[in-house]
C-alpha positions in Angstrom: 23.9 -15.7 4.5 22.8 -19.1 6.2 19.2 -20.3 4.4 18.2 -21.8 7.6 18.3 -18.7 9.6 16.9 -16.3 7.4 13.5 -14.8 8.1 11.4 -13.7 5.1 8.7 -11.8 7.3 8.9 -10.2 10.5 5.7 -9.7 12.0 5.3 -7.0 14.8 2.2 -7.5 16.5 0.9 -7.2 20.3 -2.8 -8.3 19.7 -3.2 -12.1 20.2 -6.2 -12.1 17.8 -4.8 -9.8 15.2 -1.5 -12.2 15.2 -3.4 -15.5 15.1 -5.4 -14.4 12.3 -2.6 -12.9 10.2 -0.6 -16.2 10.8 -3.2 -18.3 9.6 -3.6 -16.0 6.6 -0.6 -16.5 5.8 -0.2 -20.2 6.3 -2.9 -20.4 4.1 -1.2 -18.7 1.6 1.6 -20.4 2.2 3.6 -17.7 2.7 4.1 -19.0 6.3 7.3 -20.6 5.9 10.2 -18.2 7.6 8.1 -15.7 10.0 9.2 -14.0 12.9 6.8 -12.9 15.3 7.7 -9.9 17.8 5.6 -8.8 21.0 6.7 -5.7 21.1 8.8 -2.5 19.3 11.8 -3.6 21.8 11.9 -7.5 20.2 11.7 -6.1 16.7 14.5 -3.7 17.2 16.7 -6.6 18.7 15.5 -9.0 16.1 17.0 -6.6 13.1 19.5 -5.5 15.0 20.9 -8.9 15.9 20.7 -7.7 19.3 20.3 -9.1 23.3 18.0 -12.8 22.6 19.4 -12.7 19.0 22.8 -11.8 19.0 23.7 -14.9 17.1 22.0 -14.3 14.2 23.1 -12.3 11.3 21.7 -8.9 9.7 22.4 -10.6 6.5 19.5 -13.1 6.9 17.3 -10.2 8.2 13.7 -9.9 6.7 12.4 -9.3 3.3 9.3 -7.3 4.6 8.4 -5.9 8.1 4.7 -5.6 9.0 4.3 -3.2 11.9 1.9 -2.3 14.1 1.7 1.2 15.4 0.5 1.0 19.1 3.5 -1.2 20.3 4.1 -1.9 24.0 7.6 -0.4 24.8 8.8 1.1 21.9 6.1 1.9 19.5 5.5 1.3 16.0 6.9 4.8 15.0 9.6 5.1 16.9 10.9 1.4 15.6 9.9 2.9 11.8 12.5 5.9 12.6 15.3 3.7 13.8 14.9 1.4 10.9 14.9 3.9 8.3 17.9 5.7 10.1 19.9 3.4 10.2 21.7 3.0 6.6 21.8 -1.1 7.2 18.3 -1.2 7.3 17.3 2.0 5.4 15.9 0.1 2.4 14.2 -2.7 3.9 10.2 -2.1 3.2 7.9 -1.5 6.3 4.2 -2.1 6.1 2.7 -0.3 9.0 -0.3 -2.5 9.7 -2.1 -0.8 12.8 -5.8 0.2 13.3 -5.0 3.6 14.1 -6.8 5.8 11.4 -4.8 9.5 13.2 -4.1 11.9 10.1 -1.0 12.4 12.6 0.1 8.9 12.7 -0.3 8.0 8.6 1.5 11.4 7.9 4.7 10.7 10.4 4.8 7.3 9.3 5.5 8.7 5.4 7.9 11.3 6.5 9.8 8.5 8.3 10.0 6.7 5.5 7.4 3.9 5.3 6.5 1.7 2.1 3.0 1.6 2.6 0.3 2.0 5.4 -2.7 -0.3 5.9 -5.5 0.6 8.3 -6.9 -2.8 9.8 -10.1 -3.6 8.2 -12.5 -3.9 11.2 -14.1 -7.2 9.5 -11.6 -10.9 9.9 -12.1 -11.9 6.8 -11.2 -9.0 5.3 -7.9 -8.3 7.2 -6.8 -11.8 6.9 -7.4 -11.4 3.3 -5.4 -8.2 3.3 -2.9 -9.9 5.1 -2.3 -12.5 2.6 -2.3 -9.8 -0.4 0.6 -8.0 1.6 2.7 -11.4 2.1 1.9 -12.3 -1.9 2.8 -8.8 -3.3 6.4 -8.2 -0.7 7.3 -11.6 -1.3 6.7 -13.0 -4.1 6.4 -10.3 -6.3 7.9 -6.7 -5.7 11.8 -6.7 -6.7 13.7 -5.3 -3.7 17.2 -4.1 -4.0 20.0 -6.5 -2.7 21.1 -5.0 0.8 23.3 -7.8 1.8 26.4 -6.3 0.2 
């Protein structure tokens, strides 16, 4: 595992709003430090995957915490959820699914794919940014995660 490379946080998100706030939420918080942003359900899959842009880069220094929108622009939120939690390299890594979808369908196929928790978007900035923050302070600070690098 190389300490410069690794990414803490990967943050899948297509809104430029709902990305600048949660970044500054989280710089606030200082939680900031190692985030990756993706676009899109494709860039997060190659991201974790060490895939196309980021073959370089090691699934070792993978994140500690995905937050993931649901309504993704070429591959969407749930399809991205399934591959993660198929795939036994990446089974175990938590996913926050982060969306402002409130579908019965969408919450229910996100827990039967295996999600850690899902967080409707409070409609109110100050209020997501500060839900934002909690999620970066309790994944990364303080929940104990089992060690997947062996």
């Amino acid at each position: 595992m190389n300490e410069a490379n690794v990414v803490e946080l990967l943050l899948v998100e297509d809104n430029p709003q709902d990305l600048e706030l949660a970044l500054r939420a989280l710089r606030k918080a200082n939680l900031a430090n190692r985030i990756h942003v993706a676009r899109d359900g494709a860039e997060a899959l190659e991201f974790i995957f060490c895939e196309g842009a980021f073959a370089a880069r090691h699934l070792a220094d993978g994140p500690k915490v995905v937050l993931l929108d649901l309504k993704l622009p070429k591959i969407d939120g749930l399809e991205v959820l399934k591959r993660l939690k198929g795939d036994p390299r990446t089974a175990l890594l938590p996913v926050v699914v982060l969306t402002s979808s409130r579908e019965q369908s969408d919450l229910v196929e996100s827990y039967r794919l295996g999600v850690n928790s899902y967080i409707v978007k409070p409609v109110n900035f100050e209020r997501f940014a500060a839900a934002v923050r909690d999620l970066g302070m309790y994944w990364l600070l303080l929940n104990q995660a089992p060690d997947t690098a062996g």
